[in-house]
Structure formats: C-alpha cells, structure tokens
C-alpha positions in Angstrom: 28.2 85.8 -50.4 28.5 88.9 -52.8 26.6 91.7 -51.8 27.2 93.5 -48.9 24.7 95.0 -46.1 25.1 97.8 -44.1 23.4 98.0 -41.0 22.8 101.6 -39.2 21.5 101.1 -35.6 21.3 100.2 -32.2 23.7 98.5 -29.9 22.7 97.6 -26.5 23.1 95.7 -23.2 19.8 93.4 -23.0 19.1 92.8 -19.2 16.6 89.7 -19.6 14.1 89.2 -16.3 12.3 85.9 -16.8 9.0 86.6 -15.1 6.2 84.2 -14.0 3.6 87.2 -15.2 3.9 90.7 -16.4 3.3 92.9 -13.3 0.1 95.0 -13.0 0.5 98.8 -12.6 1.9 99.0 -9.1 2.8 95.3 -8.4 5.9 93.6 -7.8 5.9 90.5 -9.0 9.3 87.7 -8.2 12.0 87.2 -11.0 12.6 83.7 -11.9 15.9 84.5 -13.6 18.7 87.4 -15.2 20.8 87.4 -17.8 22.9 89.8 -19.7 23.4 89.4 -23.2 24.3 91.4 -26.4 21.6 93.1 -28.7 19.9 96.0 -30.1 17.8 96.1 -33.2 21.2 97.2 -35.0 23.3 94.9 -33.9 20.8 91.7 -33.5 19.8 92.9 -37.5 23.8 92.7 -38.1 24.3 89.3 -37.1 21.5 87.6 -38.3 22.7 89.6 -42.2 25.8 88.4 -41.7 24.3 84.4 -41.6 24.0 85.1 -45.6 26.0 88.1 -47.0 28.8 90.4 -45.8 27.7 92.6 -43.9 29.0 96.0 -41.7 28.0 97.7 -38.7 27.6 101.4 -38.3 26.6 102.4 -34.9 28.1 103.7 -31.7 28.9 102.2 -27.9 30.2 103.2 -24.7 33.8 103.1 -23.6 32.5 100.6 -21.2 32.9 97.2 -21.1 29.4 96.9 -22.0 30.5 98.2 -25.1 33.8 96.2 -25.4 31.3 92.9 -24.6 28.8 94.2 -27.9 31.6 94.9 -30.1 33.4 91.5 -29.4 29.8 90.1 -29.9 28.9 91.3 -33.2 32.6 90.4 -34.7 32.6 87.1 -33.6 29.0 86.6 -35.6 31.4 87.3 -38.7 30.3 91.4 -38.8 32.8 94.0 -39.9 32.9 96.3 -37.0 34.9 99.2 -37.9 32.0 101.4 -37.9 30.8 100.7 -34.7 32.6 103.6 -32.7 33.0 103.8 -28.5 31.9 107.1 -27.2 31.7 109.2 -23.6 28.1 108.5 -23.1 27.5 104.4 -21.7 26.3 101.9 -23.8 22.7 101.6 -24.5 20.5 99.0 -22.3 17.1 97.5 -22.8 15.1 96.2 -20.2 13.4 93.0 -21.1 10.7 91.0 -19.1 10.5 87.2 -20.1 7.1 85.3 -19.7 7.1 81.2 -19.9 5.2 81.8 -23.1 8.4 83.5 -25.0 6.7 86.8 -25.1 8.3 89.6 -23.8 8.3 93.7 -23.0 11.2 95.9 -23.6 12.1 99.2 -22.4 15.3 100.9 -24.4 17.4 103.4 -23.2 19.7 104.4 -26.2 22.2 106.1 -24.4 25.2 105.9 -26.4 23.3 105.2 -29.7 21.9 108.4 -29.4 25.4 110.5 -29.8 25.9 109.2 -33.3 26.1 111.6 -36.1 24.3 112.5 -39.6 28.0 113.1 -41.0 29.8 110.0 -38.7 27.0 107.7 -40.8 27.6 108.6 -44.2 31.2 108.8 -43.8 31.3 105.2 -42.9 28.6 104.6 -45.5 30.7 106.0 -48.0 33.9 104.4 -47.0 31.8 101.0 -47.6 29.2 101.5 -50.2 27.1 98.9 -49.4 24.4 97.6 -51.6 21.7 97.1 -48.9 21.7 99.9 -45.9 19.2 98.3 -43.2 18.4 101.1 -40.1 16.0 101.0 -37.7 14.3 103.8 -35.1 16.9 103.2 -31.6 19.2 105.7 -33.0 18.3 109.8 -34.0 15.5 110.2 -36.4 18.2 112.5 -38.5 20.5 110.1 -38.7 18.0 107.7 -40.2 17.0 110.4 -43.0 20.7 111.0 -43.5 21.0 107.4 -44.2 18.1 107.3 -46.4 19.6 110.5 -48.3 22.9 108.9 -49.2 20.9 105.6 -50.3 19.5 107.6 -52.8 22.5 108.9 -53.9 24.9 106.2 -53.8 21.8 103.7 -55.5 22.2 101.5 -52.4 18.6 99.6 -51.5 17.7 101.1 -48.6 15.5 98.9 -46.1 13.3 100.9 -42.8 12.5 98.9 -40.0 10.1 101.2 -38.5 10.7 100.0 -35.1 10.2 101.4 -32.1 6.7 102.6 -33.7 7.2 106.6 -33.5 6.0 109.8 -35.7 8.1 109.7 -38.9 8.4 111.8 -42.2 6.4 111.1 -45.1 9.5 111.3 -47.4 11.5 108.5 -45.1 8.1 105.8 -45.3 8.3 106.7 -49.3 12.0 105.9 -49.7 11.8 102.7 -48.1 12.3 99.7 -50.5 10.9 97.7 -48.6 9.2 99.0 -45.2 9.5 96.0 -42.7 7.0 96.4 -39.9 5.1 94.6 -38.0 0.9 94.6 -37.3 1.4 96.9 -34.7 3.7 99.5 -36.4 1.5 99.4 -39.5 -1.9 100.2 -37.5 0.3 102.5 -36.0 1.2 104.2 -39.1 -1.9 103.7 -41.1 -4.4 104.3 -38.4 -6.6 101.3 -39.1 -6.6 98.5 -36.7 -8.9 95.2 -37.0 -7.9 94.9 -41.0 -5.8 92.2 -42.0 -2.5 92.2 -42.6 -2.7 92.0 -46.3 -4.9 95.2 -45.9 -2.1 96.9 -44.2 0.6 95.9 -46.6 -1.8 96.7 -49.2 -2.2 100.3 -47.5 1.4 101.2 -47.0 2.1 100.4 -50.4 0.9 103.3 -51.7 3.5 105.3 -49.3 6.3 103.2 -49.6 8.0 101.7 -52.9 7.5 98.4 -51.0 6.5 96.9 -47.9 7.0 93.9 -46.0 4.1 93.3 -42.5 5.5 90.3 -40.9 2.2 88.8 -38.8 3.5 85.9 -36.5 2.1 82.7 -37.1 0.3 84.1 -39.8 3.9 84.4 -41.9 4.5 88.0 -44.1 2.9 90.1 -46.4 4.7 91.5 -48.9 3.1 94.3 -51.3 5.2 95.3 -54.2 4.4 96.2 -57.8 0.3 96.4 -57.4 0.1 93.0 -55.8 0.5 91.4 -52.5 2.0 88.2 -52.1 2.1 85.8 -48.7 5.0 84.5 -47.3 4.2 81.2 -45.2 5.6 81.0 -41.9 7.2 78.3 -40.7 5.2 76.2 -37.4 7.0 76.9 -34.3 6.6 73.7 -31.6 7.3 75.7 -28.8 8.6 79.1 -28.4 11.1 80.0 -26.1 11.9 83.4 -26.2 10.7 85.7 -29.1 13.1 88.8 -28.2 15.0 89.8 -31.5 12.4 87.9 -33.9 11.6 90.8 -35.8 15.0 91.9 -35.8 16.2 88.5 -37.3 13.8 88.6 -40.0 14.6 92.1 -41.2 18.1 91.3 -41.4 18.0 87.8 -43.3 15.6 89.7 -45.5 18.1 92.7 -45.8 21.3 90.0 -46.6 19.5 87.8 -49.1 18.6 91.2 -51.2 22.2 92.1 -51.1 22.9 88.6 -52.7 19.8 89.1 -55.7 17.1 87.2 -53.8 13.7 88.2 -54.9 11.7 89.9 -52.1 9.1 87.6 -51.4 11.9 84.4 -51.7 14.0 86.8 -49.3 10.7 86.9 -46.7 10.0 83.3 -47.0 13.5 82.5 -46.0 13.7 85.1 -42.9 10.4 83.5 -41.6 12.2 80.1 -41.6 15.1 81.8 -39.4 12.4 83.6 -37.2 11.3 80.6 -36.3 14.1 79.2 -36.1 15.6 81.1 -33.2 12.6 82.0 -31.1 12.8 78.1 -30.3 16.1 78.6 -28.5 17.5 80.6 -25.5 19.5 83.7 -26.4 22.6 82.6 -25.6 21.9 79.2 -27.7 21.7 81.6 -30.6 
C-alpha cells in the first residue's frame, strides 16, 4: 500500500428493517427483523479503501454513542480517524428497508454530517495530502466544492460519487476524475433514460474528465480519453443484501488509483468486491 485516500463524507447509524414487501403509500406492512450497524456513504467508502491503500476519514459525528460506535467502526477496518470529528448535533441515521431479494430503500437524515465545514475539510485535507480525495453528496454541497477546490490545488485525484442524485454545479461534474454514478444518477444528470449505459458514460464524458456508470449485473462503463471501455462484473449466486454496493465499489476504485492502478483495472477489481459483499449480511462484512 503506497498511496493514500482521503475520504470526505458521511457517517451514519444504519437502522436495517428486513421487510417481506416494500409498503404501498399508506400501508403498514410487519418487520421480519432490525439491526443497527455502522455506515454512510463516507464511512462504508472508507473501509472498503482501506482493503487496498491507506486511507483517512474526514467527516463529522455526534457526541453520542452512535458516534463513539461509527468511530470505533471505521478504525477497526484499519482507517485513520483523526479527521472524523464529534459534534453537538447527533449522529446521522439512515433508514433502510430490507426485501428477501437484497434490494433495499434508504432514507438519510445527515444530522451531524451536515455541521461540517468548508475550512474544517481542507484543514484536515491539508494536514494529510492525500493523493486520492473520494466525497460523496450526504454532507453540504460547499463542502464538496471546497474539496474539489483544494484537489486542484494540492494535484490530488479527486473522485465524485454523485450520490444521493441532487442538482449540482457544472464546474464540480467537470472536475471529477472520474465521476462514479450509477444508471440512475446519470439519467438523472443527463436527462436521457432508456439509453444504455455505455451511452451514458459516453454522455457524461464530455462534462467530466472521466466517468465511471456502474450498471449491476451488467458490470461498469468506464469512458475516458474518447473511448469507453467495459468492466465485466462478476456473477452473483445469491444476493443478500445490496446496501453499500455502490459505496464499496467507489472506494476500492478510489484505493487502487491511489496505488497506480489503471482506471478500468481499478473498476474491474471493485466489481469483484461489489459482488463480493452483497452475498453476505452486514455484519458478516
């Protein structure tokens, strides 16, 4: 392991319902089972980066022992956690319903990772000087562009997970290097729905200086350079939860860049550990 990763982002409580059925609108529908476990898009994008490089997190908590729980978490998985600060607000939660099929529904509240700072970021940032910044969209827009501003400067990589799909600036898609999304955040940022995937990638190429649309089964496409390239996926015998899958594959992608991994080699590799994890339960992870 050489390079180093930061990863700006999201911390949060996951309360997991496993469902029979997603409820209609106005239906109650009986639980099958709960858990609590640690996650986030930062944090689950942390631990997965830390599998193959070093890797720091920069985020915030609660002084809660929701937030002592997620800080212990992400440690353990080998992450340094200086930059993961405990503030007044609690620690964010996501709401997560489970179907037998793996599939799932989230609902965030950020909470806590909404208090973070522009200048808290890049003072950490700085302090680090990371190769590879990975960030997400559970945490401020401004802190996001702040992180993509000091990438710039500092000649870090910086990597956007576009994720929850929202409004962003032109300028942020553009200095993305690569954009990791996928098919329903690119036809929610390109506007065009029934293309293929390639299409998309092909698409968001000219806004980005690369792009990665991961497509399920159907493996990634990566578009860089003029040309798109596919990344096979791996075949899954039975998925078991597919929470954090996304998450996982931007942040093996984001740890094997840090080390000089080509970016197709990098996606082909974070489809294998995709698929590797949605066949197990979270806390088997």
């Amino acid at each position: 392991m050489t390079g180093l990763v930061a990863v700006v982002g999201s911390a949060n409580l996951d309360i997991v319902l496993s469902v029979p059925r997603r409820p209609l609108a106005g239906e109650t529908v009986l639980g099958t089972g709960y858990t609590e476990t640690p996650g986030g898009k930062g944090a689950n994008q942390a631990i997965a980066a830390a599998r193959v490089a070093r890797c720091a997190m920069i985020g915030r908590v609660g002084s809660d022992p929701a937030g002592a729980r997620l800080i212990d978490a992400v440690a353990g998985a080998g992450v340094d956690t200086d930059g993961l600060e405990r503030g007044e607000q609690p620690t964010g939660r996501a709401i997560i319903t489970l179907t037998p099929d793996g599939e799932n529904s989230i609902v965030v509240l950020p909470l806590a990772n909404s208090t973070m700072d522009e200048l808290t970021a890049m003072a950490h940032l700085e302090r680090r000087r990371p190769d590879v910044v990975l960030t997400q969209l559970e945490i401020r827009l401004a802190v996001v562009e702040a992180v993509a501003r000091w990438s710039a400067r500092a000649g870090a990589r910086f990597l956007l997970n576009p994720s929850p799909a929202v409004p962003i600036p032109p300028a942020l898609v553009a200095a993305a290097d690569p954009l990791i999304l996928n098919v329903g955040e690119a036809v929610a940022l390109t506007g065009r729905d029934r293309v293929p995937p390639s299409t998309l990638a092909r698409l968001l190429a000219d806004r980005a200086r690369s792009v990665v649309v991961t497509a399920g089964a159907d493996g990634a496409y990566v578009a860089q350079a003029g040309a798109v390239a596919h990344a096979e996926a791996v075949t899954v015998a039975r998925a078991v939860d597919t929470t954090g899958a996304g998450d996982v594959f931007a942040g093996t992608v984001a740890g094997h860049l840090a080390n000089g991994v080509s970016l197709v080699e990098a996606s082909r590799r974070a489809n294998a550990e995709a698929a590797r994890i949605v066949q197990l339960h979270r806390a088997d992870r």
